[in-house]
ZAVO-365736 format. One record per residue (C-alpha): z, y negated, x; chain; residue number from 0; residue in three letters. Coordinates in pm, whole numbers, always signed. Example, Ala and Ser with C-alpha at 12.3 -4.5 7.8 and 13.67 -1.06 7.14 Angstrom:
BEGIN
{{+780, +450, +1230}, "A", 0, "ALA"} {{+714, +106, +1367}, "A", 1, "SER"} 
***
This chain:
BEGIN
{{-3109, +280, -7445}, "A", 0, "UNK"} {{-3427, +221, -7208}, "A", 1, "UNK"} {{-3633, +152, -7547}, "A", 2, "UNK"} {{-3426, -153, -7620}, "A", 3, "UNK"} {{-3508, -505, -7443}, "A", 4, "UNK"} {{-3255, -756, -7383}, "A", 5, "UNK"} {{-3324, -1102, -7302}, "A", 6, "UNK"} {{-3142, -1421, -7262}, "A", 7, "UNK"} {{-3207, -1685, -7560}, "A", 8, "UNK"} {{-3152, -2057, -7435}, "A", 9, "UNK"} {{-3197, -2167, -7775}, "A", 10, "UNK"} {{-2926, -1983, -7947}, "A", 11, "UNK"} {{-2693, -1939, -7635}, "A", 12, "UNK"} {{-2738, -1541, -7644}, "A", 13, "UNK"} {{-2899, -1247, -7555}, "A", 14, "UNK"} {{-3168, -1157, -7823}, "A", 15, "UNK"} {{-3154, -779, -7858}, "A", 16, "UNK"} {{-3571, -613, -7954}, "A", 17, "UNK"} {{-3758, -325, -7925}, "A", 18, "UNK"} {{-4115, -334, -7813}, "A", 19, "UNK"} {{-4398, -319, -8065}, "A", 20, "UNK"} {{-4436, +8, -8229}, "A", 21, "UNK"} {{-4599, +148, -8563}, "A", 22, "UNK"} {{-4278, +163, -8680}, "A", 23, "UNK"} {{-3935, -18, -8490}, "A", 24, "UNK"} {{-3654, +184, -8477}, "A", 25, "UNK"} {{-3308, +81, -8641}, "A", 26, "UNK"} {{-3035, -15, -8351}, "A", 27, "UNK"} {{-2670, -88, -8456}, "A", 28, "UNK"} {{-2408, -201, -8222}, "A", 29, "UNK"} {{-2192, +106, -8129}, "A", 30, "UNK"} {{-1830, -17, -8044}, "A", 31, "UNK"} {{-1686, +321, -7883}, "A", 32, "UNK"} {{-2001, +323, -7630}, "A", 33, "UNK"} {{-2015, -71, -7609}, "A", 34, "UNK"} {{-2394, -60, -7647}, "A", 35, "UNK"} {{-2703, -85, -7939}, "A", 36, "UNK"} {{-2801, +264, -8046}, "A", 37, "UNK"} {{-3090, +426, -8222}, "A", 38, "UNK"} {{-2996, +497, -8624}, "A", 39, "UNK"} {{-3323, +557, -8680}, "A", 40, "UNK"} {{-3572, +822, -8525}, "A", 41, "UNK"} {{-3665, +757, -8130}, "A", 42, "UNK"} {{-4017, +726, -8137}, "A", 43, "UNK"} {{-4293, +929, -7924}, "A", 44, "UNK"} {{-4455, +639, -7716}, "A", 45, "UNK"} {{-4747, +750, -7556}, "A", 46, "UNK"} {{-4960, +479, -7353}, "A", 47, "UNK"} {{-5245, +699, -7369}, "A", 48, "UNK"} {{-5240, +712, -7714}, "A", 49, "UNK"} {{-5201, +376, -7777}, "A", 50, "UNK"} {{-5373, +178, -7516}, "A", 51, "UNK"} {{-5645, +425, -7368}, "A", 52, "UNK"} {{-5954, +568, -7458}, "A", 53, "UNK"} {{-6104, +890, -7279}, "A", 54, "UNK"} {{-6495, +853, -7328}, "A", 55, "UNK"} {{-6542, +1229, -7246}, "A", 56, "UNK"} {{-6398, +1319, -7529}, "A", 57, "UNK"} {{-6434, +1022, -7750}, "A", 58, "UNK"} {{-6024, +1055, -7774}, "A", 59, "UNK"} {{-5745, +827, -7640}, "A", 60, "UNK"} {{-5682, +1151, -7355}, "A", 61, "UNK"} {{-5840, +1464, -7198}, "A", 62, "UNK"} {{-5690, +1654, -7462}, "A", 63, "UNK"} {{-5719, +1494, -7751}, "A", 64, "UNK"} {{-6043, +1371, -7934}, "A", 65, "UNK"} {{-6069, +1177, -8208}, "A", 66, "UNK"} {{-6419, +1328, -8453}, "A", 67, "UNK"} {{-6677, +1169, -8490}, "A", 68, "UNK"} {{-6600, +826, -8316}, "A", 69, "UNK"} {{-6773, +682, -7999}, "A", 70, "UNK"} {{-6543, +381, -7923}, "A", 71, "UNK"} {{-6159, +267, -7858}, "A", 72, "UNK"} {{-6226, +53, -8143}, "A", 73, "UNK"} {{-6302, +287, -8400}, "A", 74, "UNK"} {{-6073, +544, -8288}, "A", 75, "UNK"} {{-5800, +335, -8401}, "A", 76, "UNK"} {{-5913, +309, -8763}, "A", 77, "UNK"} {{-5979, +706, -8775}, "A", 78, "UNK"} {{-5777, +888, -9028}, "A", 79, "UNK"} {{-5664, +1138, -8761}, "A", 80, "UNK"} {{-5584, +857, -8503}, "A", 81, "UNK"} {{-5403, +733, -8789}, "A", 82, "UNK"} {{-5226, +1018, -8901}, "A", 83, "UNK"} {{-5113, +1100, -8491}, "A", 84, "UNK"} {{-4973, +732, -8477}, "A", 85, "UNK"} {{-4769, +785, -8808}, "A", 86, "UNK"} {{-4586, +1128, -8670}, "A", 87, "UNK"} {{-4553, +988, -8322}, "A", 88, "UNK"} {{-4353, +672, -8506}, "A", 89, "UNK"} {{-4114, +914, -8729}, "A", 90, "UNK"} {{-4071, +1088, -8375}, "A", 91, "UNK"} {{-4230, +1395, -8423}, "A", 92, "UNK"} {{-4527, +1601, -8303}, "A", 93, "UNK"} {{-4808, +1616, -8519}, "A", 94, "UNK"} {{-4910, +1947, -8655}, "A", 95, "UNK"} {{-5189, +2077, -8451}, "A", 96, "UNK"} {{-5257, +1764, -8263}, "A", 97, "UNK"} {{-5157, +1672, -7932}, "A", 98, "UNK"} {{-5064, +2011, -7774}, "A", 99, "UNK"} {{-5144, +2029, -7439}, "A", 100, "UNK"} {{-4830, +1764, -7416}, "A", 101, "UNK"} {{-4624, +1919, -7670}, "A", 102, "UNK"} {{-4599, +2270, -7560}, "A", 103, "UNK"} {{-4601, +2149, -7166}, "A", 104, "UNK"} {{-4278, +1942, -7324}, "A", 105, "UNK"} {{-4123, +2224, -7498}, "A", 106, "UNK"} {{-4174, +2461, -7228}, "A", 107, "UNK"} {{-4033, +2220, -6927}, "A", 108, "UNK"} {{-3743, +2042, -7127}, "A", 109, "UNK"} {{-3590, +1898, -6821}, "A", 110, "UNK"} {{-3870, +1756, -6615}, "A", 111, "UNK"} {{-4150, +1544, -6680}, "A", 112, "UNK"} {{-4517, +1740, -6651}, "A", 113, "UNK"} {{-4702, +1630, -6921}, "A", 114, "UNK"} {{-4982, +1387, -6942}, "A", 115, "UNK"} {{-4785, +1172, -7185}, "A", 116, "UNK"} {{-4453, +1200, -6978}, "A", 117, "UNK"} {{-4634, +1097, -6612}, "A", 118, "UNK"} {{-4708, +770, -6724}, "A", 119, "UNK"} {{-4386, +743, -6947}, "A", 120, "UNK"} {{-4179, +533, -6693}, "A", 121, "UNK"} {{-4475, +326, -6590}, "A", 122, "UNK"} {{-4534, +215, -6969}, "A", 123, "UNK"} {{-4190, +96, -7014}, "A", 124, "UNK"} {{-4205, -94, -6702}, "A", 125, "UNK"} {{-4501, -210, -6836}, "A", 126, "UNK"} {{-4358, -373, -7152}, "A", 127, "UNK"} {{-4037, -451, -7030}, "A", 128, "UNK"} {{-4279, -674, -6784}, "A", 129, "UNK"} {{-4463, -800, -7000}, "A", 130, "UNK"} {{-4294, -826, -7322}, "A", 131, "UNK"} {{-4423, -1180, -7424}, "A", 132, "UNK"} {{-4775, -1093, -7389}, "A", 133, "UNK"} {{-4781, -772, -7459}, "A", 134, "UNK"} {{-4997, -656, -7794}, "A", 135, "UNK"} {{-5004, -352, -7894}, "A", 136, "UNK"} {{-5347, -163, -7979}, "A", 137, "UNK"} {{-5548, -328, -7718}, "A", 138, "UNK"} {{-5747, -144, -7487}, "A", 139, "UNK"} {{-5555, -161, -7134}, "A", 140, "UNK"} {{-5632, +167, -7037}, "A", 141, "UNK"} {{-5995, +354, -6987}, "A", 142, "UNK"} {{-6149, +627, -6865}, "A", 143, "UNK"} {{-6529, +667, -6783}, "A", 144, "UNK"} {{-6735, +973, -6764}, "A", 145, "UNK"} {{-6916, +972, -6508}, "A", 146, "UNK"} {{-7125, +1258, -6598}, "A", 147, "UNK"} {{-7134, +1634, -6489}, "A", 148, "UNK"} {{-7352, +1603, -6154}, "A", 149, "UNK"} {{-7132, +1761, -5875}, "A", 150, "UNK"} {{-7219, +1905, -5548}, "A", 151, "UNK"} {{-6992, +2204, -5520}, "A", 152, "UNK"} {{-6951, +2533, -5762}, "A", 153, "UNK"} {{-6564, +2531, -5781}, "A", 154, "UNK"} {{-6445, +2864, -5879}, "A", 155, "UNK"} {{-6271, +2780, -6198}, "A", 156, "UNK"} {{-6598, +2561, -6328}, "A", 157, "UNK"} {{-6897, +2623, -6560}, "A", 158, "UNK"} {{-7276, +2495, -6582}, "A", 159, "UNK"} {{-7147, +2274, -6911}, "A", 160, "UNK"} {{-6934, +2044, -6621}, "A", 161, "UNK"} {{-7129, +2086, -6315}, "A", 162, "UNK"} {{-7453, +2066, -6251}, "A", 163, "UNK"} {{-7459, +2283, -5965}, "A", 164, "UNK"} {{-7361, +2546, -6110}, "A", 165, "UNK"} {{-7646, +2610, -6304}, "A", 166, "UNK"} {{-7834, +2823, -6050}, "A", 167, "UNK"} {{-7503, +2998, -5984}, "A", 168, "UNK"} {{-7479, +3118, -6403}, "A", 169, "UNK"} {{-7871, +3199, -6405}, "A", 170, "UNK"} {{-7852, +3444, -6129}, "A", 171, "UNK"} {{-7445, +3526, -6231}, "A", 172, "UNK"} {{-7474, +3951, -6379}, "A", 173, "UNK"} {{-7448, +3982, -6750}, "A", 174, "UNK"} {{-7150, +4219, -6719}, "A", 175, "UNK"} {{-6949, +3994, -6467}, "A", 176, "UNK"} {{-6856, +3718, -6779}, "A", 177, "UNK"} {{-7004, +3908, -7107}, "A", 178, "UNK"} {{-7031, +3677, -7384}, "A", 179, "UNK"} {{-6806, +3390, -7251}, "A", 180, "UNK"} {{-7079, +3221, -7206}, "A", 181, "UNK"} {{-7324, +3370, -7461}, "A", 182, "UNK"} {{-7602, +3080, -7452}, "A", 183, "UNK"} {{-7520, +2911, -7127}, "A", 184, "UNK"} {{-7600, +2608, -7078}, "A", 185, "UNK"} {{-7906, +2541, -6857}, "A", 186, "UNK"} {{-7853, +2226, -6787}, "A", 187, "UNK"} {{-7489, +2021, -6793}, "A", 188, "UNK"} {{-7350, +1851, -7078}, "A", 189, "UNK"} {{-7507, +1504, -7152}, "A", 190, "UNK"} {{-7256, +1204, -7100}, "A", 191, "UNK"} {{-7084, +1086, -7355}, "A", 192, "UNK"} {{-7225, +836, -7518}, "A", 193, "UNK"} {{-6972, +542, -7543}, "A", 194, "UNK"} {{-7052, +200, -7749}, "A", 195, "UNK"} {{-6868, +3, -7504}, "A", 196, "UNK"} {{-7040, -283, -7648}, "A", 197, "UNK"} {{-6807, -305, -7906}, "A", 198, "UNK"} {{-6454, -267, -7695}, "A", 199, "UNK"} {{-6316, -580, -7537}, "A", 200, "UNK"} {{-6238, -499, -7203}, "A", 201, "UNK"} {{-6114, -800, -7069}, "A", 202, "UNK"} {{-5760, -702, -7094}, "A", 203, "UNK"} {{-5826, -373, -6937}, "A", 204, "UNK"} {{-5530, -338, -6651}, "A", 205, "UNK"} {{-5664, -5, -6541}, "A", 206, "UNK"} {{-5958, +243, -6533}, "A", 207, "UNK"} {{-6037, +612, -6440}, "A", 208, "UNK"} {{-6314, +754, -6344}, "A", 209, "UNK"} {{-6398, +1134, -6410}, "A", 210, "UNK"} {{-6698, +1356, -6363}, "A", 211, "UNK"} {{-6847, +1575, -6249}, "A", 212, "UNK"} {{-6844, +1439, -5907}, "A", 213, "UNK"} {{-6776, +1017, -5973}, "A", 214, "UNK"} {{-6857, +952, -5647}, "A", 215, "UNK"} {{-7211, +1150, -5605}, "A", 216, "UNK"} {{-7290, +984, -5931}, "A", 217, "UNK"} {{-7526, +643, -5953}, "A", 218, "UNK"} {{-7385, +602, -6285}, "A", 219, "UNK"} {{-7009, +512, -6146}, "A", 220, "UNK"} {{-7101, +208, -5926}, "A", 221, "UNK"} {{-7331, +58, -6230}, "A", 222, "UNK"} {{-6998, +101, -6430}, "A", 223, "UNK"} {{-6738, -41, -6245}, "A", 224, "UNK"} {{-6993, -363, -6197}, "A", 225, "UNK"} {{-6987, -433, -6568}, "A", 226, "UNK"} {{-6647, -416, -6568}, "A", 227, "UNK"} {{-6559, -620, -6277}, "A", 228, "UNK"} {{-6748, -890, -6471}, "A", 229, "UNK"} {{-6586, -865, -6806}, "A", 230, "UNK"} {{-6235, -763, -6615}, "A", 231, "UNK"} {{-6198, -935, -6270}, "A", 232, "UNK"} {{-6078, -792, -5958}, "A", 233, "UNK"} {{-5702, -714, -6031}, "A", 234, "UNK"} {{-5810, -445, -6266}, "A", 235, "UNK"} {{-5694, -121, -6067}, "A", 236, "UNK"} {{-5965, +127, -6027}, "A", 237, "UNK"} {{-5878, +518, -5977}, "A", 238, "UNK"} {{-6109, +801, -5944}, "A", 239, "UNK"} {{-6040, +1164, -5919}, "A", 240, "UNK"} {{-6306, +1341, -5647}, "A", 241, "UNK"} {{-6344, +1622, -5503}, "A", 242, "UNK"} {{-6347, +1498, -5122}, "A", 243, "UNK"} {{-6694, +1571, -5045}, "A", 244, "UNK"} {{-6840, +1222, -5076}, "A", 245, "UNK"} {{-6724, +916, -4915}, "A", 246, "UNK"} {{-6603, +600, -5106}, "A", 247, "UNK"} {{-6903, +429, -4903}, "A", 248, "UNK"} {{-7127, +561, -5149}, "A", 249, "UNK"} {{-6989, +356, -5446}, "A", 250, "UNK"} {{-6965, -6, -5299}, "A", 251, "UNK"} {{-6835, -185, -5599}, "A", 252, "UNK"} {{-6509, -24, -5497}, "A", 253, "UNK"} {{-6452, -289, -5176}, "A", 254, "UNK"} {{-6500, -608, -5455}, "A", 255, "UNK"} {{-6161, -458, -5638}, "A", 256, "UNK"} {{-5796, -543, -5542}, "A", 257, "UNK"} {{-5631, -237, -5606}, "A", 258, "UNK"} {{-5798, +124, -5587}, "A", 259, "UNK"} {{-5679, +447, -5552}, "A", 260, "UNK"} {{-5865, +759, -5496}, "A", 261, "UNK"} {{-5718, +1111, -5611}, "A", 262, "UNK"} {{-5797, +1416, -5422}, "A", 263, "UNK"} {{-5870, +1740, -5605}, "A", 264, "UNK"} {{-5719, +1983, -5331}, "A", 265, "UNK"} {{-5585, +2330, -5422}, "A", 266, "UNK"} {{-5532, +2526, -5067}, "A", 267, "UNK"} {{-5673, +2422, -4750}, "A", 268, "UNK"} {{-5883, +2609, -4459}, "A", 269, "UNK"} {{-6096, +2898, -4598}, "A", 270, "UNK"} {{-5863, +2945, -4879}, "A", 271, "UNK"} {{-5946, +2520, -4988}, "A", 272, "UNK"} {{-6367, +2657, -4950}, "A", 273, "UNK"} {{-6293, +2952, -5120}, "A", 274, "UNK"} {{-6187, +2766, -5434}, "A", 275, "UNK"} {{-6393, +2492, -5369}, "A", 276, "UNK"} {{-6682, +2640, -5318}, "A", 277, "UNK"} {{-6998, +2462, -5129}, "A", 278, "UNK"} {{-6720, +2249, -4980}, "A", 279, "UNK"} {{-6638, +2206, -4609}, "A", 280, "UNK"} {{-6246, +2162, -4582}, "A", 281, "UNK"} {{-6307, +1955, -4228}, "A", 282, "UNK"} {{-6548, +1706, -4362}, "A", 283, "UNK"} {{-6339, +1698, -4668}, "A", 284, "UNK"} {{-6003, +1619, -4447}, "A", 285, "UNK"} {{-6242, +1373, -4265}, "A", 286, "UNK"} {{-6286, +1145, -4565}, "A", 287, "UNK"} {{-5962, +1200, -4703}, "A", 288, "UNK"} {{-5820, +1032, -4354}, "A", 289, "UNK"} {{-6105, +776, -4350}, "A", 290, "UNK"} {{-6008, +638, -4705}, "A", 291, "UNK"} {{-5610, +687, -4584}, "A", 292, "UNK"} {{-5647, +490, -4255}, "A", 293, "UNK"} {{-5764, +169, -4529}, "A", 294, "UNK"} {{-5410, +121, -4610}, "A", 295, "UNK"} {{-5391, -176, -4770}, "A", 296, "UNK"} {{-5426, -206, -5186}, "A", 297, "UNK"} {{-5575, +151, -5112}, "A", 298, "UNK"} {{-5406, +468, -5258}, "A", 299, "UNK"} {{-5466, +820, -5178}, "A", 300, "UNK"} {{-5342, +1060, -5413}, "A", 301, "UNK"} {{-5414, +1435, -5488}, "A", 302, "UNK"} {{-5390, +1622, -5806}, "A", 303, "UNK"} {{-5429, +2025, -5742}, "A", 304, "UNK"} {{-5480, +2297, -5970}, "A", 305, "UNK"} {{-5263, +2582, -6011}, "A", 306, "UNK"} {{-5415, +2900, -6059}, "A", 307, "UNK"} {{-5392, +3240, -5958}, "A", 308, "UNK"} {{-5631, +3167, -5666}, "A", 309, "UNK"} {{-5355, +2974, -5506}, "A", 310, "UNK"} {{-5017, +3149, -5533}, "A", 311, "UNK"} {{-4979, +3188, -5193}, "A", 312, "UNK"} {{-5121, +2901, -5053}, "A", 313, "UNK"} {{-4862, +2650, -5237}, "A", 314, "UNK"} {{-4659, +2603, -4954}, "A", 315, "UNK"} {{-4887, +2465, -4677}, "A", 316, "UNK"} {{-5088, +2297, -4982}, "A", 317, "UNK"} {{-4790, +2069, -4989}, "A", 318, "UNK"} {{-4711, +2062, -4625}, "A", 319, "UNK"} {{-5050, +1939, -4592}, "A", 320, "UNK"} {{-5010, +1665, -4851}, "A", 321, "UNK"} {{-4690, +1498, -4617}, "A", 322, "UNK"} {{-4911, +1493, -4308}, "A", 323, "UNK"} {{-5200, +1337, -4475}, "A", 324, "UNK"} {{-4996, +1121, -4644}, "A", 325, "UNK"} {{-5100, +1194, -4992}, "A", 326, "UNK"} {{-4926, +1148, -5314}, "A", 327, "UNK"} {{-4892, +1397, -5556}, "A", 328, "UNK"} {{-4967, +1277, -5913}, "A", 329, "UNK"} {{-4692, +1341, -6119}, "A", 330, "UNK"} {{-4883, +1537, -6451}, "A", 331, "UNK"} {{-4849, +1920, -6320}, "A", 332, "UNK"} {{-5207, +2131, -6423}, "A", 333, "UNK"} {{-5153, +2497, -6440}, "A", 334, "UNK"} {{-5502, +2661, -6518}, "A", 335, "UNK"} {{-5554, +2860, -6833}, "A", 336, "UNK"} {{-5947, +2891, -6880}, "A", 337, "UNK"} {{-6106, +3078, -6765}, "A", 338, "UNK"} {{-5882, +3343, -6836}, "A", 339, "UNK"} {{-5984, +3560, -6567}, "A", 340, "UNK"} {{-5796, +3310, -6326}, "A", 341, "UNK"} {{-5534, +3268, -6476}, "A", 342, "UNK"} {{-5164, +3468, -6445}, "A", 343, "UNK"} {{-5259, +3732, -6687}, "A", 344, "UNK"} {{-5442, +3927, -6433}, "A", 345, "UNK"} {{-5092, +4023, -6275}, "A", 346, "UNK"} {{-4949, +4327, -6345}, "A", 347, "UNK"} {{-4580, +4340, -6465}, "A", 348, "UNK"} {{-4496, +4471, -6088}, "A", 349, "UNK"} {{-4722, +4192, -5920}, "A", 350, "UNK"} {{-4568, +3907, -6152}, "A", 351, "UNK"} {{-4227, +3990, -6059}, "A", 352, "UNK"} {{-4334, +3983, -5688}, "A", 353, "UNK"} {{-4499, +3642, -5721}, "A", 354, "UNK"} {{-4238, +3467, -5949}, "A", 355, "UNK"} {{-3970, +3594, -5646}, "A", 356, "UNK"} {{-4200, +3447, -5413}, "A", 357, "UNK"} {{-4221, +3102, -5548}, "A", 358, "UNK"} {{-3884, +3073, -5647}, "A", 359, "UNK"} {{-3759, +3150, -5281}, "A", 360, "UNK"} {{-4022, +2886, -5153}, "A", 361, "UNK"} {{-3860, +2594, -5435}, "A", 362, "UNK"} {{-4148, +2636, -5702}, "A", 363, "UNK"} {{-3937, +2708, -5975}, "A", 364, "UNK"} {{-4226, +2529, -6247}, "A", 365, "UNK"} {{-4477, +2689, -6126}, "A", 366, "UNK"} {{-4255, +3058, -6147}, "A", 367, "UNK"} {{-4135, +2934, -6489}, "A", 368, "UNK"} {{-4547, +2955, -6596}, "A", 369, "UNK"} {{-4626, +3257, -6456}, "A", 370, "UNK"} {{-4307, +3421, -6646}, "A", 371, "UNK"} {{-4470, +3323, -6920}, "A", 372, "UNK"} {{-4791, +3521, -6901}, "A", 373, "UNK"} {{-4836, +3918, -7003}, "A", 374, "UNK"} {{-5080, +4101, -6847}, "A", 375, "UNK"} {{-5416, +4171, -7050}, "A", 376, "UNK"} {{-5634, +4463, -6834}, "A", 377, "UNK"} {{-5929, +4292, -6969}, "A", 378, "UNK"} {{-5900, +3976, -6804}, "A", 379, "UNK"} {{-5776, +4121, -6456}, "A", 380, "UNK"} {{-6124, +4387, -6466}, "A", 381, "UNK"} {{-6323, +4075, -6550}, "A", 382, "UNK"} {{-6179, +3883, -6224}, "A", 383, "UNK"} {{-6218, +4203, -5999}, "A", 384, "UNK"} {{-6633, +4166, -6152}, "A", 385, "UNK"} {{-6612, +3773, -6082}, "A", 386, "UNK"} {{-6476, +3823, -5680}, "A", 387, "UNK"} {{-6767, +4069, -5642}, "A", 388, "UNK"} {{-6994, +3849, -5795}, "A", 389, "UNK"} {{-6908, +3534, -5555}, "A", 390, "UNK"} {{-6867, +3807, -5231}, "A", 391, "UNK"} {{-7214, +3857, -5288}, "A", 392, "UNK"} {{-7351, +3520, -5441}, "A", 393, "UNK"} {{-7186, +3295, -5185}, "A", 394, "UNK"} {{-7108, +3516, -4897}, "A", 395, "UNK"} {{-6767, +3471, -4954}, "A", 396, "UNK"} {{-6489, +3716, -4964}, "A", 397, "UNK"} {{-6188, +3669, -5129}, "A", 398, "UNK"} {{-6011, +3959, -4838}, "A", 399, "UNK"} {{-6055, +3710, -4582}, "A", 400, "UNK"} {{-5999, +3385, -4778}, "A", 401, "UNK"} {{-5720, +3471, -4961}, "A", 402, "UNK"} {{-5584, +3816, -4777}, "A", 403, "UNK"} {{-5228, +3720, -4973}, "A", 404, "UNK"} {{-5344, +3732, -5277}, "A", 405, "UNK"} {{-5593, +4071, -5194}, "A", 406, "UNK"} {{-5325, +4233, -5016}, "A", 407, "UNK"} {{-5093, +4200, -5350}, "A", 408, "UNK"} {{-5388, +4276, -5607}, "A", 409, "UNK"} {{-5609, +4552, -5394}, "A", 410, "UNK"} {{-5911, +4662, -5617}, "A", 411, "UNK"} 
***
């Protein structure tokens, strides 16, 4: 079983059979038909997220999950919730109306691993199995920093509340194009979160993320990552998810670090990639992708796109693009659901059938799985015929030329 560790003993002569450090250890017995120990007990959900990260966006220990009312790793772990997550997640079982996003992704894709939790699965048993005499469980290895909501571009599937440029964008955006899904719209961005990091040790941190916004066209991020390459040292790994528009130059902390690896937020390329993307230039975007690619090195260059019905078509030479740059696609899968206007429920049953035959005869069973899973709802497909009007005549950009697929299936 991969949870169990065996090690050699010198002492006694043999090979000390453990588990690593959970809320609650599982019971093994030796199983003489299969010649190995075996779980009697319940296989426990191990989540390194959960329980070694903290998320300061949402004062939770991921994206999806925050903890009320808490504004540190440290206190999330004495929360009753945090508690009462840990306690299910040791019986093995999903808590009731906690952890979700992973959950359902789980239930939905039984046989492959897209969920946050199961992405960093194999790389937290390595982990421990690595480390098994020092490792300690609850201590914060794992963080994520918000770098704020300043961005530079107005991508498609955003909002004023997590980019600041799109403020201008939702004060001049028509009443009848959105309704009331944004009834009192934010003029101004979400604040950061505040975090009391003075309270969390990070001197055992082994890696941080850094989200925004736009990390890289923040001042905040480089201030950041200084503190932390104090408390830290340099072997901490550093990642940050960008957009592409703003060179690693402008955060120069990044050069004192051993190990850092820059994810790419690319859904299409060409027109379709400034479509989506808006206020983006896909050539000076390719231009510092290659720039931070040529570092080799510790350097990594990764890219996590987002699925949505803006993209269908443009899949395939997404991903051809990814081998010739030389980019690694992160292994957690996002398929977009808000807002709902971009999402698959815009298709019609005849359109779904057309795209689900589509990506199944170009090897994207997942993502034809998902969109089998949607039904259409008028509402939402009237409301994205309002929102490609809007940005035809906001940004000059016309979703015909940029995406003539995806027009050519839908036609107004």
């Amino acid at each position: 079983m991969s949870d169990i560790i065996i090690k050699w003993n010198p002492e006694t002569g043999q090979f000390d059979h453990s588990l690593p450090p959970a809320p609650l250890k599982n019971l093994i017995e030796w199983n003489e038909e299969t010649g190995t120990f075996e779980h009697t007990g319940p296989k426990p959900i191990r989540c390194l997220h959960f329980e070694h990260g903290y998320e300061q966006a949402v004062n939770g220990p991921c994206c999806y999950q925050s903890i009320p009312g808490v504004s540190s790793f440290t206190e999330m772990q004495q929360h009753p919730v945090y508690l009462k997550i840990q306690s299910s997640f040791a019986q093995g079982e999903w808590p009731t109306n906690y952890c979700t996003a992973c959950s359902d992704v789980e239930k939905l894709h039984t046989d492959q691993g897209y969920s946050k939790r199961q992405a960093t699965e194999f790389h937290y048993r390595r982990y421990i199995r690595d480390n098994i005499d020092a490792y300690v469980p609850g201590e914060l290895y794992f963080l994520t920093i918000d770098a704020g909501r300043y961005c530079n571009i107005q991508c498609r599937s955003c909002n004023p509340y997590n980019s600041s440029s799109w403020i201008p964008e939702r004060i001049a955006m028509e009443p009848r194009v959105l309704y009331s899904l944004y009834p009192d719209n934010g003029k101004k961005v979400f604040d950061v979160t505040y975090y009391n990091n003075s309270i969390d040790d990070f001197s055992k941190l082994k890696h941080v993320n850094v989200l925004g916004g736009e990390p890289l066209y923040n001042s905040t991020t480089n201030e950041m990552l200084e503190k932390i390459l104090e408390a830290a040292g340099p072997d901490v790994s550093i990642s940050i998810s960008t957009n592409g528009t703003v060179s690693y130059k402008n955060v120069p902390v990044l050069k004192k670090f051993n190990k850092v690896g820059l994810t790419f937020s690319i859904d299409a390329t060409g027109p379709a990639f400034e479509f989506i993307r808006t206020g983006a230039n896909w050539e000076n975007v390719k231009q510092n992708i290659q720039d931070w690619v040529d570092l080799k090195g510790s350097s990594y260059a990764g890219v996590h796109p987002t699925y949505s019905v803006l993209n269908i078509f443009e899949t395939v030479k997404l991903k051809q693009y990814f081998v010739e740059a030389q980019l690694n696609e992160t292994n957690e899968t996002t398929f977009l659901t808000y807002p709902d206007y971009l999402n698959y429920s815009i298709l019609t049953e005849r359109e779904r059938i057309i795209v689900v035959d589509y990506l199944n005869q170009n090897n994207l069973s997942s993502a034809a799985k998902v969109v089998e899973s949607y039904s259409y709802i008028p509402e939402n497909r009237n409301r994205f015929f309002r929102f490609m009007n809007h940005t035809k005549e906001y940004h000059n950009l016309d979703w015909q030329t940029s995406l003539p697929e995806l027009y050519n299936l839908m036609k107004p």
